[in-house]
Every structure is written in structure tokens, then in C-alpha cells.
C-alpha positions as CSV (number, residue, x, y, z in Angstrom):
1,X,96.3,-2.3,-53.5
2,X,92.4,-2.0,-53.5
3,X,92.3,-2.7,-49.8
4,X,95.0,-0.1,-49.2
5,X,92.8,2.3,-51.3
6,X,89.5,1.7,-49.3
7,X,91.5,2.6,-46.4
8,X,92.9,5.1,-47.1
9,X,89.7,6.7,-48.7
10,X,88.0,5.6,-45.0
11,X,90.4,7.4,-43.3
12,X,90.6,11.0,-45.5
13,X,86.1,10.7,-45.5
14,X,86.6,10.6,-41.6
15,X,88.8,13.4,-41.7
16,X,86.8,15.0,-44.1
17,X,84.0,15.0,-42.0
18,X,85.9,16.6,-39.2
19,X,86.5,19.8,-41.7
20,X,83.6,19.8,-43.1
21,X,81.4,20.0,-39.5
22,X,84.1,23.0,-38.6
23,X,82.5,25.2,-41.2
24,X,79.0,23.9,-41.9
25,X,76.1,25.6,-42.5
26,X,72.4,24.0,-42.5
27,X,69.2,24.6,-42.0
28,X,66.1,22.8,-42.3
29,X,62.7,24.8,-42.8
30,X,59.2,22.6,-42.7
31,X,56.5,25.1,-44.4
32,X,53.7,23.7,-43.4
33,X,50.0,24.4,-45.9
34,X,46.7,25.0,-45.3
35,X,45.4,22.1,-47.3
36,X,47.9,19.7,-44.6
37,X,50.5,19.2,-47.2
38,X,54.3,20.4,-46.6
39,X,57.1,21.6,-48.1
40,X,61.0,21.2,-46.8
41,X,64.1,23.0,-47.8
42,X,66.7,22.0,-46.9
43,X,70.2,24.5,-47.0
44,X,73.8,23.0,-46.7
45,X,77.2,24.7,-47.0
46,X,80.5,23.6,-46.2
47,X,84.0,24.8,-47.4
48,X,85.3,24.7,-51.2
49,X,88.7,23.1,-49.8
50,X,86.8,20.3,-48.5
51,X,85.9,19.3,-51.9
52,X,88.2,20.3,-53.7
53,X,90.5,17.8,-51.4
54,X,87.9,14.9,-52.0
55,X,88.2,15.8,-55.7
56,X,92.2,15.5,-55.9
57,X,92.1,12.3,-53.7
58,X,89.9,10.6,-55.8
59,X,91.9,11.5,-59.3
60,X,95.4,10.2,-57.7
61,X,94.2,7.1,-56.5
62,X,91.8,6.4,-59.5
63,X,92.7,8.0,-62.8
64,X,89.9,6.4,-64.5
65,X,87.8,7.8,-61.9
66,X,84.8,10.3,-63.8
67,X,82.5,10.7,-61.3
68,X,83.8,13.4,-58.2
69,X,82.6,12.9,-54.7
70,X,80.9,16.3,-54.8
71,X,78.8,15.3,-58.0
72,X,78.3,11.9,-55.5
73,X,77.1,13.9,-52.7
74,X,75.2,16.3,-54.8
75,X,73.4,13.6,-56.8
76,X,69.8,13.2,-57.1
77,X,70.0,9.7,-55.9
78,X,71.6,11.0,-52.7
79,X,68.4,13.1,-52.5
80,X,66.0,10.3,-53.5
81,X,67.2,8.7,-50.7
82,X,66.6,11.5,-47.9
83,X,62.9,11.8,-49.1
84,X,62.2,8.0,-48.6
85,X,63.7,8.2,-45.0
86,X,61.4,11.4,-44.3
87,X,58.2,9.6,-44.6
88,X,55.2,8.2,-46.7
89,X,54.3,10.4,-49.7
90,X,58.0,12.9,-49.4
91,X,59.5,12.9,-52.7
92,X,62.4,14.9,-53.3
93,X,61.3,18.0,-55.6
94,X,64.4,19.6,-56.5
95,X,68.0,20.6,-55.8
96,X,70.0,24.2,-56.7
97,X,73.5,24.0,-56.5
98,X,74.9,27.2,-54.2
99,X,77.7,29.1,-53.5
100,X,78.5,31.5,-51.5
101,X,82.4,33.4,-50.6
102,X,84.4,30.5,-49.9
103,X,81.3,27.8,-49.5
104,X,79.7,25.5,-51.8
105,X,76.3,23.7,-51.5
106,X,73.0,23.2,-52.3
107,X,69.5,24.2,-51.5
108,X,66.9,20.6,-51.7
109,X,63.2,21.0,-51.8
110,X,60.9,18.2,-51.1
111,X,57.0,18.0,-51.2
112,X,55.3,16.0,-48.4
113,X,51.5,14.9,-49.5
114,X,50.6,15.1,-46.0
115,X,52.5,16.4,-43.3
116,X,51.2,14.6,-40.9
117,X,53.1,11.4,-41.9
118,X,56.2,14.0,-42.7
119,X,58.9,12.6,-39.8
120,X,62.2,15.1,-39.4
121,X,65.3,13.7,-38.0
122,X,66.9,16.0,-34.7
123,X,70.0,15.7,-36.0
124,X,69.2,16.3,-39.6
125,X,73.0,17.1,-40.9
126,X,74.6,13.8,-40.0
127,X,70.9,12.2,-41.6
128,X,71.9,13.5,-44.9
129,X,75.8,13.0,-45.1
130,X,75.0,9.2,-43.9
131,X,72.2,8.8,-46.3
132,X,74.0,7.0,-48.8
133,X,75.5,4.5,-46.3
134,X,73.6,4.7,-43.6
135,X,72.6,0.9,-42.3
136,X,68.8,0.4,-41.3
137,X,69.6,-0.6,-38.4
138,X,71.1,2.9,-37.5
139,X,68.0,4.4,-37.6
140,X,66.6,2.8,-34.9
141,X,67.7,5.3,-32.2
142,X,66.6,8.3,-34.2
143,X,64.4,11.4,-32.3
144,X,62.0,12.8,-35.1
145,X,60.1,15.7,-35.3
146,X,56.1,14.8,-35.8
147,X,53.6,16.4,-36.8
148,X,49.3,16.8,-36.9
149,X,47.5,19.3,-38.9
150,X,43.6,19.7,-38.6
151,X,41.0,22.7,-38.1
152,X,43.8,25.1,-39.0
153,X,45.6,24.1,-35.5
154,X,49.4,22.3,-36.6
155,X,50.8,20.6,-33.4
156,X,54.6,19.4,-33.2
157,X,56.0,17.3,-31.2
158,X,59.1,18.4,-29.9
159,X,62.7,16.1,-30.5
160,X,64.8,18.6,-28.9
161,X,63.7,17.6,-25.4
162,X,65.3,13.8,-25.9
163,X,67.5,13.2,-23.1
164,X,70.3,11.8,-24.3
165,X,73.7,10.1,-22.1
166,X,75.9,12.9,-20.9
167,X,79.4,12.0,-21.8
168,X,80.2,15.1,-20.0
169,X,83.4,14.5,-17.0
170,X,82.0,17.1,-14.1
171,X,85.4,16.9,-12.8
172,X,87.3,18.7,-15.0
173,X,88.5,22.0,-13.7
174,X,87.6,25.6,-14.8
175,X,91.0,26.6,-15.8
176,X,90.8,22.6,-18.2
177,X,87.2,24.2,-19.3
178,X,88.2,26.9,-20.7
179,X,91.4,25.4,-22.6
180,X,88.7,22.7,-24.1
181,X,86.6,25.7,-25.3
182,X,89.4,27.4,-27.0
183,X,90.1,24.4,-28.7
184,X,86.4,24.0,-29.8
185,X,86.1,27.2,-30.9
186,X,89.0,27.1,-33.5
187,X,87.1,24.3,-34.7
188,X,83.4,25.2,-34.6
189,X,83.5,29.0,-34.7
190,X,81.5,29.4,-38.0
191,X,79.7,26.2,-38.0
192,X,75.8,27.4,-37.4
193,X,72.9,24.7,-37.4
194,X,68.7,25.4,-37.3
195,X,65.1,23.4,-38.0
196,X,62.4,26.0,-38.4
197,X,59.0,25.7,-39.0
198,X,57.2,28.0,-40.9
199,X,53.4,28.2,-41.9
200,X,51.8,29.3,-45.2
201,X,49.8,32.2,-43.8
202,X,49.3,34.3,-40.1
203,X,49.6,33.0,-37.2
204,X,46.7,33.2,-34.7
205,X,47.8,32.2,-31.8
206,X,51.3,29.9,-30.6
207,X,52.7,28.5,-28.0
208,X,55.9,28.6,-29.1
209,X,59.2,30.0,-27.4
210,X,60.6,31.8,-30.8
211,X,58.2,33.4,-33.3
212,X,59.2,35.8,-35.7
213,X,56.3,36.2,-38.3
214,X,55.4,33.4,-39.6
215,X,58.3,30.8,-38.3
216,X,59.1,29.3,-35.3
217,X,62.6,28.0,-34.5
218,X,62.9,25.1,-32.9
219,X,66.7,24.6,-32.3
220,X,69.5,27.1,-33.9
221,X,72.7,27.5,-32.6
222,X,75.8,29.8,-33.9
223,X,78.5,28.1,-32.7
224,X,81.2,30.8,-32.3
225,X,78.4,32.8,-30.1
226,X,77.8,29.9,-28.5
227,X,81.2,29.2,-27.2
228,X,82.1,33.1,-26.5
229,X,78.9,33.2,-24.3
230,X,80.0,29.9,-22.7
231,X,83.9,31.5,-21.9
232,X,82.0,34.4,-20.8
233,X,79.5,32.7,-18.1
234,X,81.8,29.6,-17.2
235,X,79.4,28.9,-14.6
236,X,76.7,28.1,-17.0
237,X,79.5,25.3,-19.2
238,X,80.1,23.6,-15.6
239,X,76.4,23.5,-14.8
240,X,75.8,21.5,-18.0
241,X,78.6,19.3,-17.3
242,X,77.1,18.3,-13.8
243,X,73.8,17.5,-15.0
244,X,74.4,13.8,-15.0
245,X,70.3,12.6,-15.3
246,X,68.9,14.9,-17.4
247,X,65.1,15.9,-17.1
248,X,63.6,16.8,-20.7
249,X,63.9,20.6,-21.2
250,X,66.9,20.6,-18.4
251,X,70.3,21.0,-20.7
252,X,68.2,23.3,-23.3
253,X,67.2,25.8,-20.6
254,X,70.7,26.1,-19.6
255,X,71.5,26.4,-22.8
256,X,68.7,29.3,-23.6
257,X,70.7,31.4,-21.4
258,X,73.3,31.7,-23.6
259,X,71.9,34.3,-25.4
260,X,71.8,34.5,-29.2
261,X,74.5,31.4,-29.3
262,X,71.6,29.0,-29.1
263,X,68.0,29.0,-29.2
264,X,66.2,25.6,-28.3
265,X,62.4,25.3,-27.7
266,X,61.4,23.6,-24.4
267,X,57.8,23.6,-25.1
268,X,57.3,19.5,-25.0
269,X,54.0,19.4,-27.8
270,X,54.0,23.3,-29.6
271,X,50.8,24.0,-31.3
272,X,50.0,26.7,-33.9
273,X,46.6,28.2,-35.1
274,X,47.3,29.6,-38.8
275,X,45.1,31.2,-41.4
């Protein structure tokens, strides 16, 4: 019976994690100070069904059960264990529970002594849903962003230019493309992700590709734009599926012209003079 319960519980958090990706919204922002140290918040929403299913799982499999797999997820030892996996001297600060319309979340601050030992991971939402099983040997393919403050100058190195396999088929014809998008986009539609990088004062002078104020984005895509500006220019969706060995810079530049859908710096090392 316990067996059969772990599977099924394997199969429903799989599922789960379908959902919850169809809806999610995160952001990371790095807010970088002028004595080197940082701060990172970190924003997550996903829909109230999703847990709401987890919650009535849980109680009809386990009626003993007193501990909900939102107050799991949501638990400082979740947390805890982000802030050891972002570097020497992170330490998890806080979390605020949110909710907004029909999404629930959290907002998570952490303090970085110094940020340059402060290491973000690319792909920052499946980091912190896999943080509490995550295997050390799973972080061994990881792309962080790093960073090096000194002299009031913070250079980044940029994670969004890892080339990474395209699974892509360039065979696949327009009429095929455009069935796969509509399929992605009752999926994705709302789901929007970002990493920002803001500084604790003005900016003197930047290199970057997206600056508004004090922040730079470094990758932010709204899905649903995404995918109608993809339906729209199908000659840009079938360019990406033909680029087979990607140079660094190559997929996000096509993606860039995709107007507000996505916003990806191609800027290889970005530096910033603050004040």
C-alpha cells in the first residue's frame, strides 16, 4: 500500500508540475550595494488549484497527515536550502506569503555578504522547486550568473548565452508549427519568467541591452506575447528550429526580435558603473 502511495504521489507531483509551470510567475531581482554586498528577492506565484489539489491528495491518502505540501514548499527549511546552494555567506533573510486573484505564493529575501561569491542559477524556477530533492550530482551542469564588484564598476557574467543541445526537428512543417504553438499557448499563455539586476544608486554608465533606471534585465519572457509574436512571424519559429550548432548570443537574438514576448541580453560580460 505504501509503494502504491509513493507512486501515485510521484505521478500527481509530475503532473503537478505540469500545471503549475502553465501559470507561473517568477522573478529573481539581484540588488547589488555599494559596500559589495547583495540582496535577492525572489517572487513566485502559481495557481490556488494547484495546491489546493496537493492539499486534498495528501488528506485522502494520509489522514494522519498534518503537514500540507504548500506549508512543505513554503517552509523555511525549503528556503534554508536555496541560500546554501547560492553561494558562500547567502543566508535566507525572510519569506512573505502572497496572494494575488487566483495565485498564491511568496516573496523570499536573502542577504549575500559579498556578492562577488553570490552564484544565480539560469534557470532559477526549476532550482527552487527541486531544492528539496535535488541530488548533488544534478548540479553539475548548472549555468550561473557571477558576479565582481570593485571601484563602483559591478561586472556580470552573462548565463543566458549557454548554448545548450537543440532538441528542435527543422523538419516539421509550417502548417505542424503552428498547431504545436496553439497547443503551447493553451498551456503557457500566462506563464511569465525574469532575473534582473538592480543597483542601490544611479547608474553612470552600462553596457547593458535593457536599462530602465536603475535595473537591467537580463532574461524576461511573457509567454503568451511570446507565442502570438511567434504565430505572427512564423519565419522567425522556423529559423530557431534550424539553428542546429548554436553560437552564444545566436537563439537569443532571434529571439529579441520577438518584441516585448522576450527580452534576453546578448552582451557576453555586462558591466555597470553605479554611484
Amino acid at each position: 500500500m505504501q509503494r502504491t502511495n509513493a507512486t501515485l504521489a510521484l505521478i500527481l507531483l509530475c503532473v503537478c508540475g505540469l500545471i503549475t509551470q502553465s501559470c507561473l510567475k517568477t522573478s529573481s531581482t539581484i540588488i547589488a550595494h555599494q559596500d559589495g554586498s547583495a540582496t535577492v528577492v525572489d517572487t513566485v506565484l502559481f495557481p490556488k488549484m494547484v495546491m489546493e489539489f496537493l492539499k486534498g491528495f495528501s488528506t485522502a491518502f494520509d489522514s494522519t497527515a498534518n503537514t500540507t505540501n504548500e506549508e512543505t514548499l513554503f517552509a523555511d527549511s525549503t528556503f534554508l536550502t536555496q541560500a546554501s546552494s547560492m553561494g558562500e555567506g547567502v543566508t535566507f533573510r525572510e519569506k512573505k506569503d502572497l496572494e494575488i486573484d487566483s495565485m498564491i505564493g511568496y516573496v523570499a529575501t536573502f542577504n549575500a555578504r559579498s556578492i562577488n561569491r553570490l552564484k544565480m542559477d539560469k534557470n532559477s524556477f526549476h532550482s527552487k522547486m527541486g531544492s528539496m530533492n535535488e541530488q548533488p550530482e544534478q548540479s553539475a551542469g548548472k549555468t550561473y550568473a557571477l558576479f565582481s564588484y570593485a571601484d563602483g564598476t559591478l561586472t556580470i557574467n552573462n548565463p543566458m548565452l549557454a548554448v545548450e543541445p537543440n532538441e528542435m526537428d527543422d523538419t516539421t512543417s509550417q502548417d505542424a508549427q503552428m498547431e504545436q504553438l496553439d497547443m503551447a499557448a493553451g498551456m503557457l499563455k500566462d506563464m511569465h519568467v525574469a532575473m534582473r539586476v538592480r543597483v542601490d544608486g544611479t547608474i553612470i554608465s552600462t553596457n547593458a541591452s535593457f536599462v530602465s533606471g536603475s535595473e537591467l534585465t537580463l532574461m524576461e519572457f511573457h509567454f503568451g506575447e511570446l507565442l502570438d509574436s511567434l504565430k505572427k512571424n512564423p519565419e522567425i519559429f522556423s529559423m530557431m528550429k534550424g539553428i542546429r550548432n548554436q553560437q552564444p548570443g545566436q537563439l537569443e537574438q532571434a529571439m529579441n526580435k520577438l518584441g516585448r514576448g522576450a527580452r534576453f541580453e546578448t552582451q557576453p560580460t555586462i558591466t555597470v558603473r553605479f554611484r
